[in-house]
C-alpha positions in Angstrom: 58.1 -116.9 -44.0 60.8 -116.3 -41.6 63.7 -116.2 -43.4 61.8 -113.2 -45.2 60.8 -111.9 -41.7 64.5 -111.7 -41.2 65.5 -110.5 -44.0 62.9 -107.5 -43.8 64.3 -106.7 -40.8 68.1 -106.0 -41.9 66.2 -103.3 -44.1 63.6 -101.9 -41.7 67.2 -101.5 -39.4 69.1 -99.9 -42.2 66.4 -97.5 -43.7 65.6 -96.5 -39.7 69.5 -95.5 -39.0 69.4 -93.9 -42.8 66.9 -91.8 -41.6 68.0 -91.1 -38.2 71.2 -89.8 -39.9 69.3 -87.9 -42.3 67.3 -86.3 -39.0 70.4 -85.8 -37.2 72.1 -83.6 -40.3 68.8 -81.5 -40.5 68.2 -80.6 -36.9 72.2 -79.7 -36.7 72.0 -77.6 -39.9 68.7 -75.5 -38.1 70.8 -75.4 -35.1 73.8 -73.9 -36.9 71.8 -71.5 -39.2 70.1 -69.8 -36.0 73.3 -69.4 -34.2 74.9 -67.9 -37.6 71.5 -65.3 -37.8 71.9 -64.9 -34.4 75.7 -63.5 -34.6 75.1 -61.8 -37.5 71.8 -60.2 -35.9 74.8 -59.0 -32.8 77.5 -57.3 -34.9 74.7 -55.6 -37.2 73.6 -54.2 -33.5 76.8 -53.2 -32.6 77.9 -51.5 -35.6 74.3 -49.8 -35.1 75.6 -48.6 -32.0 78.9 -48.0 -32.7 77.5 -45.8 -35.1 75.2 -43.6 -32.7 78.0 -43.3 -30.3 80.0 -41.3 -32.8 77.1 -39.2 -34.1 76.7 -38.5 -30.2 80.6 -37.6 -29.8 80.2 -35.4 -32.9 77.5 -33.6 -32.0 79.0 -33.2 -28.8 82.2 -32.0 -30.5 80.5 -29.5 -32.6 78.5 -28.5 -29.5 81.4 -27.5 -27.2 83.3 -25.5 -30.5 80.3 -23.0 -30.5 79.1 -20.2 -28.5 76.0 -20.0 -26.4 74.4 -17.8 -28.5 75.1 -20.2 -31.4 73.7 -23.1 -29.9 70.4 -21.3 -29.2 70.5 -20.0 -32.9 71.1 -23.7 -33.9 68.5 -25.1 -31.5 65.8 -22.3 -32.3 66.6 -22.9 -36.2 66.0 -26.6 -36.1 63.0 -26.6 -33.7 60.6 -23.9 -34.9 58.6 -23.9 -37.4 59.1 -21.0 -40.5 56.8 -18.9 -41.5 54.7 -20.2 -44.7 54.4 -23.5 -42.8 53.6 -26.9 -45.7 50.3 -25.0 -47.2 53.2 -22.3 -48.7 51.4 -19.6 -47.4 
């Protein structure tokens, strides 16, 4: 009985590290995969905003190029409604 008892335990031993090594390369995986989502997550933002800025600089571009008359023609163009409306009246 002991010399099985013994025995048993080498196994117990070697199935607990196996599965302590097995914990380890999941919990480091996880770890890795959010910090990749993460920096992918940052440059999607940045190219986001990289992206508004130079809508902003263009519009600000196209802005200073026209008159003030123009950019109230623009403005009033863009912002009120025409007549007929959705019901196409």
């Amino acid at each position: 009985m002991r010399t099985w008892l013994e025995r048993m335990q080498g196994w117990l031993l070697l199935v607990g590290l196996a599965l302590g090594a097995l914990a380890s390369v999941f919990y480091r995986g996880r770890a890795t995969g959010r910090e990749a989502e993460r920096q992918d997550r940052a440059e999607q933002i940045n190219e986001q905003a990289a992206q508004a800025r130079q809508e902003v600089r263009n519009v600000q571009d196209n802005v200073a190029r026209m008159d003030d008359d123009a950019v109230v023609a623009e403005l009033k163009s863009d912002w009120v409604r025409r007549p007929g409306g959705k019901g196409g009246r």
